[in-house]
C-alpha positions in Angstrom: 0.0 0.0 0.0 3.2 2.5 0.9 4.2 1.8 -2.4 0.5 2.9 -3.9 1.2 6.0 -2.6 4.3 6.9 -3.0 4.1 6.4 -6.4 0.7 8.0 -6.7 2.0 11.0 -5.0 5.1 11.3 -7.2 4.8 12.5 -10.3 6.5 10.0 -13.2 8.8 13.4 -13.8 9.9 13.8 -10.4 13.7 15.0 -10.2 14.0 15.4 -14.1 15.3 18.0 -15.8 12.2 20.3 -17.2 14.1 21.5 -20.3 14.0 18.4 -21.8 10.8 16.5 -23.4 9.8 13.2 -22.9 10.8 10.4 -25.5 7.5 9.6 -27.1 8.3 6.3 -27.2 9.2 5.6 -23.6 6.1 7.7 -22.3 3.2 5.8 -20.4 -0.1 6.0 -22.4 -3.2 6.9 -20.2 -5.9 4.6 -21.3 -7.9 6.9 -23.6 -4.7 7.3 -25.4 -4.0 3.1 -25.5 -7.3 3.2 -27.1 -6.3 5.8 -30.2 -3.5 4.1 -30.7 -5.1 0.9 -31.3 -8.1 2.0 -33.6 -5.2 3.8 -35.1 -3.2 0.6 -35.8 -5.9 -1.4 -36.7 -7.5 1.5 -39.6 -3.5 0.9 -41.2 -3.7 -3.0 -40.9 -4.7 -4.4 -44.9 -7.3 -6.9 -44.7 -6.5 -9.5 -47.1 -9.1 -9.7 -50.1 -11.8 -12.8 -49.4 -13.8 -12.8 -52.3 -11.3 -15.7 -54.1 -12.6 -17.9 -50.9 -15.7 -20.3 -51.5 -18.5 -19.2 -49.6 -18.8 -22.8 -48.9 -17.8 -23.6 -44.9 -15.5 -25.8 -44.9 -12.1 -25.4 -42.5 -8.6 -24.9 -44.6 -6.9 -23.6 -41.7 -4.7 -26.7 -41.2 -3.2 -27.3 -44.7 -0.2 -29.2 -44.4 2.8 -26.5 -45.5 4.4 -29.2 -47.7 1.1 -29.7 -49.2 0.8 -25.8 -50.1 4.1 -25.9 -51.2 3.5 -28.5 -53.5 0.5 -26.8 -54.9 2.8 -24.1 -55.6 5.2 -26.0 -57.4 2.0 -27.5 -59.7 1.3 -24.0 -60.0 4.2 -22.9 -61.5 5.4 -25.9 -63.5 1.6 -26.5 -65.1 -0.1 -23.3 -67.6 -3.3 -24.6 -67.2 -3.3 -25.2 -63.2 -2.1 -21.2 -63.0 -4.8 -20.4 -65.2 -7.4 -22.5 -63.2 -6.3 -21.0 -60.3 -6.3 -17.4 -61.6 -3.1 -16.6 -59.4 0.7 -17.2 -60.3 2.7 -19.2 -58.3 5.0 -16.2 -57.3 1.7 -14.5 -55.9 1.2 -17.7 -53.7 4.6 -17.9 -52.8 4.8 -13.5 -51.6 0.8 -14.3 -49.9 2.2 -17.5 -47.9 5.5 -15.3 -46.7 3.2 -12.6 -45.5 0.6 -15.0 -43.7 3.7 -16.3 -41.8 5.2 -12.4 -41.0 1.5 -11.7 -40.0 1.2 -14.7 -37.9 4.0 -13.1 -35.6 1.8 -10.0 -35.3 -1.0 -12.0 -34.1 1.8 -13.4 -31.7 2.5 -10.6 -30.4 -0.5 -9.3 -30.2 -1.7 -12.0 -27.9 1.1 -11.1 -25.7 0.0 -7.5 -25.4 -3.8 -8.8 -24.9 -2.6 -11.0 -21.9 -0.6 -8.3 -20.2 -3.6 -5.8 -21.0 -5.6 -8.4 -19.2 -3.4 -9.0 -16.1 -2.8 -5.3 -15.6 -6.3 -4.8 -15.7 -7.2 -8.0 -13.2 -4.3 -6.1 -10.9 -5.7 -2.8 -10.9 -9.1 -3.7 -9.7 -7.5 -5.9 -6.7 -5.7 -2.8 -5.8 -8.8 -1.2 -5.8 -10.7 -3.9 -3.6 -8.0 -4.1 -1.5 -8.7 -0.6 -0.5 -12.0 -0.5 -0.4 -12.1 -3.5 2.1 -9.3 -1.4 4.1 -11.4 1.5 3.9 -14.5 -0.2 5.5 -12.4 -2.1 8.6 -10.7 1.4 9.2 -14.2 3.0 9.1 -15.6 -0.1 11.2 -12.8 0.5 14.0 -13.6 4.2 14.2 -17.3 3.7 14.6 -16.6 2.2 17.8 -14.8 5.5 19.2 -17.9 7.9 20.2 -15.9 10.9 18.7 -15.6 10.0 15.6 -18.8 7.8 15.0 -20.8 10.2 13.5 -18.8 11.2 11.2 -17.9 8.1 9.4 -21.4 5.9 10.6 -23.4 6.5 7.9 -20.2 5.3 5.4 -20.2 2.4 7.4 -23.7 1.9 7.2 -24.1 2.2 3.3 -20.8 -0.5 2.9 -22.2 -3.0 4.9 -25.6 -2.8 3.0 -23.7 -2.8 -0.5 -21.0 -5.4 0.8 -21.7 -9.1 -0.3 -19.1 -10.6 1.0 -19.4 -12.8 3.6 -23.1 -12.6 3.2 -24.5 -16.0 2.4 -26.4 -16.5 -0.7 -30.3 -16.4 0.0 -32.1 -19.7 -2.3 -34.8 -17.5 -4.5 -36.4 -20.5 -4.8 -39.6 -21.8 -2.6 -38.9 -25.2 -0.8 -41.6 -27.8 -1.4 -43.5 -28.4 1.7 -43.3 -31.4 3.6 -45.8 -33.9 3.7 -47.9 -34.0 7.0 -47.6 -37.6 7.6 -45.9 -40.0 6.2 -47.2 -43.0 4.7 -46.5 -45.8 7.2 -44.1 -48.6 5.9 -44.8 -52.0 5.5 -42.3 -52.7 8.5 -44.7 -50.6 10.6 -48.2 -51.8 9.1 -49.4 -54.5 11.9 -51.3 -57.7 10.6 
């Protein structure tokens, strides 16, 4: 928690020299600006034309690469497979080195997503953790009579929003209970 506030108090600038700027590129991003930045990246990402796919659902996602490769070789040794295809076998060959240099993107993108993610599940613990704090600090002043009015009211609005603890009510009605029991055949005398 010191730590929280120390660095909450201190400004990231603290101790540096004012004449000189920030570099860009080392400079935290608030979240607003996180958010440009990404609508900005993704507006200058090309989207690969689909309209040579099938509209047919089928899954080609797990092509053997020696079997593209191959394909590529029939491409480019056969005239009438590149014409059937509509697509030379250098095109094939330049769309399969991107897919694989766009691949890493993704890679890397998935990085940034899980730290995104983590930071995000970190933040909001932080900010339990001190909520919870607040309300046992508030709790253990209530009980000295000169500060109890001023922080029983706070007090008295977390413990009505708090749920935990609190045991989870069943919204649903129990079935009621037969009156008496049919008797067994044990019990039935003869």
């Amino acid at each position: 928690m010191k730590y929280i506030i120390n660095r909450t108090l201190q400004s990231p600038t603290a101790g540096a020299d004012p004449t000189t700027t920030p570099d860009p590129a080392t400079t935290m991003l608030t979240p607003d600006e996180a958010v440009q930045a990404l609508r900005a990246l993704q507006a200058r990402i090309p989207i690969p034309d689909a309209s040579r796919l099938p509209h047919v659902k089928f899954n080609s996602g797990n092509v053997d690469p020696q079997f593209v490769t191959a394909s590529i070789n029939a491409i480019g040794a056969v005239d009438a497979v590149q014409a059937a295809v509509g697509r030379t076998d250098e095109d094939v060959r330049q769309e399969v080195e991107a897919a694989a240099r766009w691949t890493a993107f993704t890679d890397e993108l998935r990085t940034v997503l899980a730290a995104a993610t983590q930071a995000d599940h970190v933040r909001r613990q932080s900010v339990n953790l001190a909520a919870l704090q607040t309300y046992n600090i508030c709790r253990q002043l209530a009980r000295d009579t000169t500060r109890a009015p001023q922080v029983k009211a706070h007090v008295q609005e977390m413990k009505r929003l708090n749920k935990l603890g609190r045991k989870k009510t069943s919204s649903t009605t129990s079935q009621p209970e037969p009156t008496s029991a049919p008797p067994s055949p044990a019990t039935i005398p003869m």
